[in-house]
N, C-alpha and C positions, 0 to 999 in steps of 0.2 A: 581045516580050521586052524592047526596049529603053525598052517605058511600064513595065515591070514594074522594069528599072535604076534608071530615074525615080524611081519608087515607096519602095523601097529609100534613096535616096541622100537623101531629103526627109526620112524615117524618121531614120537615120540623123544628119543636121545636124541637126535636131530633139532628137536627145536627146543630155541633158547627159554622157554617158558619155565620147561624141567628144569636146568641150570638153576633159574632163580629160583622157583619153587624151592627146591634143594637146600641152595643158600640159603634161602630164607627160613627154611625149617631147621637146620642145623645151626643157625645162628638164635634162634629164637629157645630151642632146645636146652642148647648150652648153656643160656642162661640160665632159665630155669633150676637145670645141672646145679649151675651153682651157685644157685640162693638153696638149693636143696641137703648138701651137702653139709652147707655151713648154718642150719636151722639144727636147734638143738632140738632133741626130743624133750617128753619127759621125765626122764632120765637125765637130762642137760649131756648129751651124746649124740653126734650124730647118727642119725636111721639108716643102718644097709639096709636098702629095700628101693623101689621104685613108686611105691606108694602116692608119696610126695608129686612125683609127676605127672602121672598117667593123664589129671584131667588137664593140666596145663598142654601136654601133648593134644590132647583130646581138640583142645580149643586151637592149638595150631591147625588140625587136619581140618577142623570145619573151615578155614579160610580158606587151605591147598588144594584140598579136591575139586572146587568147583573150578581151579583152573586148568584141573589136571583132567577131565571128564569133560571140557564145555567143546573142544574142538571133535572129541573123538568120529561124533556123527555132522555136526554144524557142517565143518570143510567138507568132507564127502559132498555135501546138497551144494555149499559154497562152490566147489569148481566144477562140478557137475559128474564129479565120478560116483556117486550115490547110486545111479543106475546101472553104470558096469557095474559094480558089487552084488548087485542083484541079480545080475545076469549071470553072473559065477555059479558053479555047478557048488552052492550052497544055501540051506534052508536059514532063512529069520532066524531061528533058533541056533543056527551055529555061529553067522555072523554077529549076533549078539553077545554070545558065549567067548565066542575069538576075543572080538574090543574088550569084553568085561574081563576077560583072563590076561589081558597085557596091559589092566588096568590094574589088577592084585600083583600082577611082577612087579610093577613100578612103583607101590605100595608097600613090598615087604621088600623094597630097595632102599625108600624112604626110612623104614624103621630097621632095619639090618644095619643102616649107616650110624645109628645111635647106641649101636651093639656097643662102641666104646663107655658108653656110661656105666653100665652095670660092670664092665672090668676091669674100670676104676673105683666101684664099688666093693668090687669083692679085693682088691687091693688094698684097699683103705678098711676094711671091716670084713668080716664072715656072716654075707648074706645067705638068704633063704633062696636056692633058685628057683624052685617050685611058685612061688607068688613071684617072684618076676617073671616068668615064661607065662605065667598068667595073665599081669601084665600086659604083656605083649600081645598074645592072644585077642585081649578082650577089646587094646586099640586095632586089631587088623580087621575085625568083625565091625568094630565103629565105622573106620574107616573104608570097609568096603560095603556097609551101608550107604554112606556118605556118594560111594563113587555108582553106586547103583541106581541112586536119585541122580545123580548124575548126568549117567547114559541115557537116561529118559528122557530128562531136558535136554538133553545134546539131539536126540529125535526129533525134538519138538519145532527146531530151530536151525534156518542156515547160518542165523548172527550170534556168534561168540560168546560176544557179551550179554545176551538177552539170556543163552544157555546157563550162562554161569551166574545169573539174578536168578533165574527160575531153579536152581538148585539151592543156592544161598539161603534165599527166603524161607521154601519150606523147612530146610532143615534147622535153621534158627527159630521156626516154632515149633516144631518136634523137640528141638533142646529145651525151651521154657516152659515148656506144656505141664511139666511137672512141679511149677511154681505157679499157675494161673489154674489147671485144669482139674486140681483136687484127686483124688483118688485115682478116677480116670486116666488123668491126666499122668499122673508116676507111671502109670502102668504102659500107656502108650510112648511117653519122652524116649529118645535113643540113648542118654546121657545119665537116666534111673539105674536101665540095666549092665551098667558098666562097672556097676559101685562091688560087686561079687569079687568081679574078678582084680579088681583095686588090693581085696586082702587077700586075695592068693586062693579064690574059693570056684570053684566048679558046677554053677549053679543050671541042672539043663533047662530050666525055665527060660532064663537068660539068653542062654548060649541058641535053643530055638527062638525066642524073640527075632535075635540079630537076625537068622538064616529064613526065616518067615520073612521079614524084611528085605530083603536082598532077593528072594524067589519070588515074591509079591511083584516089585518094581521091575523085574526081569521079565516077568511075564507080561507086565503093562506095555513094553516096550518091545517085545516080540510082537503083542498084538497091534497095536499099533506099525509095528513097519507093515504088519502082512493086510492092514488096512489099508496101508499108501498101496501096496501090489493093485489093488482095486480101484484105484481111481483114475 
């Protein structure tokens, strides 16, 4: 499993998608950054904290991951090596596990690159680290939400772009659900239970929400490959 991560994560730097991705989330970032910086509290002082971003980040990863997840299984069926993979002395549940695990490397590479914001925070101010390592946390749970829906679409699909619509959509109304769905609806959104770890809070309702999420979708897409073994 972990030569198949390997495999994966070479794939992945290799192609120029990551590059932009990349770009494009550290330019997007950045800005953010610094409309954040220079937003007064109130207190009329800037906020050491990451507060201020976390949902703006939130709303970048919902655009990156479906570009970052829509190839993982689509090419496999696209070139037709989908079946060697299968024939690898590896069960659905590992190959599933491998992709998804060189999809959190590439995840907490994305937000490790932004490690510069908070130590220009603690530069400019004496932050709390405890609620930014929150923070952080509670985007890589978003975020590998995000990429789990993902994998599943990437299964579903040998075209790319169909992959990366069929991930978009759902998770754009998972995000609104908790403006349309009432009660219900907060409870199920991805984007509700984020708001915890926003103040630096440790909430395990929360935090299993995300991983119920993520074991859910992982399993749909184990079963599902071990469905294709049968046809």
């Amino acid at each position: 499993m972990f030569a198949l991560i390997k495999k994966e994560l070479k794939i992945q730097i290799a192609s120029p998608i990551l590059a932009v991705g990349l770009a494009l989330f550290l330019f997007l970032t950045g800005f953010a950054f610094s409309a954040h910086v220079t937003q007064a509290s109130p207190q009329h002082l800037p906020e050491a904290s990451m507060r201020g971003m976390i949902y703006f980040m939130a709303v970048i990863l919902l655009f990156v991951t479906p570009f970052l997840s829509m190839r993982v299984f689509s090419e496999e069926m696209k070139n037709g090596t989908m079946e060697l993979l299968k024939t690898a002395p590896l069960t659905d549940l590992q190959i599933v596990l491998g992709k998804y695990g060189a999809m959190l490397i590439l995840l907490a590479i994305f937000l490790l690159a932004t490690a510069i914001y908070p130590i220009c925070i603690a530069i400019l101010g004496q932050p709390e680290w405890g609620p930014m390592l929150f923070c952080y946390l509670g985007l890589f749970l978003l975020g590998g939400s995000f990429l789990a829906l993902g994998l599943l679409a990437s299964a579903l699909t040998k075209n790319q772009v169909i992959a990366a619509v069929l991930t978009f959509v759902p998770l754009l109304t998972l995000w609104f659900l908790s403006d349309v769905g009432g009660a219900l609806g907060e409870k199920v959104s991805l984007i509700t239970h984020l708001q915890s770890f926003s103040v630096g809070v440790l909430d395990s309702s929360d935090l299993f929400y995300y991983l119920a999420v993520i074991f859910f979708l992982l399993f749909l897409t184990v079963r599902y490959l071990e469905a294709q073994r049968w046809r």
